[in-house]
N, C-alpha and C positions, 0 to 999 in steps of 0.2 A: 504494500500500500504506500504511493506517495504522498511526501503533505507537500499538497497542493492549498496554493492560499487561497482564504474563502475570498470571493469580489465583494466588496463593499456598494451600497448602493448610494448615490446622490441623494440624499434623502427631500433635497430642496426642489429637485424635478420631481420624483414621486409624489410633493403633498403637492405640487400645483400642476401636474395632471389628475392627481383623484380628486382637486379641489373642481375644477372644470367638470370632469363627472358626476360631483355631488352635488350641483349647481342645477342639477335636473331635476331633485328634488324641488323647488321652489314653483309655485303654482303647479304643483301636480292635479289638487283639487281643484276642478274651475267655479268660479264664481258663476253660481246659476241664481244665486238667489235665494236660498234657501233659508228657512227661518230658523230653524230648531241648527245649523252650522254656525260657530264665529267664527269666520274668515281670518280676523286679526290676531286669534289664539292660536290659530292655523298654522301663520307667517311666523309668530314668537315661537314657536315650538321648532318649525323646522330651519328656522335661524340659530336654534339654541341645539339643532343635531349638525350642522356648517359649523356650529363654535366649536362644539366639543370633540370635532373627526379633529380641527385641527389643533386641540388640545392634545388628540391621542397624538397627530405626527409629531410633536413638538416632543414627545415622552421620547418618540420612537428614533428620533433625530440622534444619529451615534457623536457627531462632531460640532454638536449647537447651535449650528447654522439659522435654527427656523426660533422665531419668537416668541415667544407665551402671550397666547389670544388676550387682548384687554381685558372680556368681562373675565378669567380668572387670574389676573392679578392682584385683585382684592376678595379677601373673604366676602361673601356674601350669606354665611349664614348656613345653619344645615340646608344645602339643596336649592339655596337662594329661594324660598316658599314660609314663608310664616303659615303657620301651623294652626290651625282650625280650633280653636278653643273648645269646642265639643269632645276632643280628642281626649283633653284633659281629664275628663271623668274614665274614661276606658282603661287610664296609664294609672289610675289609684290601685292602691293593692285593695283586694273584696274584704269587704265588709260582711262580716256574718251575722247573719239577723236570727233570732230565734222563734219559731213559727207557732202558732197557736196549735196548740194539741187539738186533735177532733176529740168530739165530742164521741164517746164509747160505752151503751148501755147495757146492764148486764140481762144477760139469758133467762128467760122463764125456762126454769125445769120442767112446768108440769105441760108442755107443747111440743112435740113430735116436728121437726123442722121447721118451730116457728110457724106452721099454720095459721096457728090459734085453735088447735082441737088439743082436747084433751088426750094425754097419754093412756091412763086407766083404760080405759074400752076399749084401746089397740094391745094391750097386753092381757088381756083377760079371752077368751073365746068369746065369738060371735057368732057361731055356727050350732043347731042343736042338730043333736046326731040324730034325728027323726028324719029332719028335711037334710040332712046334711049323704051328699052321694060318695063320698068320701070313707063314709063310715060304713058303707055296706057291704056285704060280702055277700 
């Protein structure tokens, strides 16, 4: 096996021909008009995937050639997004609440699965052995 030297690349050609291909993102969505689209959150967004390709070439830049985009040379914040104050209840740790006992009434004994018939006459016979066919032989 020869060591063969790896070839380095230009990295200042690479991000400004993939910057001219990413450049196709921009108005992909056409403006028809539509109510329920914002068009303008549309543009911020796919401006903010332009910013951060060329964040990544910047990472990617072996000889430092390429500059660090504006919007991240200042903090801006987790995610540059202020965070939904709704949120704030979900991040608390739980609360345990302790729940009213049901209510639990004690068993009549003298009810055969709670009918409301009486036990006695189900344990007792109810058949006389005259009319009873059972008994005959």
């Amino acid at each position: 096996m020869k060591n063969e030297p790896i070839p380095e690349v230009d990295m200042r050609t690479v991000a400004q021909n993939a910057e001219v291909q990413r450049k196709g993102i921009l108005g992909f969505a056409p403006r028809i008009g539509m109510v329920i689209v914002d068009y303008d959150d549309l543009d911020r967004i796919d401006n903010f995937y332009l910013e951060s390709q060329k964040y990544r070439d910047y990472y990617r830049d072996p000889h430092n050639m390429l500059h660090k985009p504006p919007r991240f040379r200042q903090h801006q914040g987790k995610c540059g997004i202020k965070l939904d104050h709704s949120v704030h209840h979900l991040t608390q740790p739980i609360q345990w609440v302790e729940e009213r006992r049901p209510l639990v009434y004690p068993l009549s004994k003298d009810t055969a699965m709670r009918l409301g018939m009486p036990i006695s006459p189900m344990i007792r016979g109810r058949h006389d052995q005259s009319s009873s066919v059972s008994f005959l032989r």
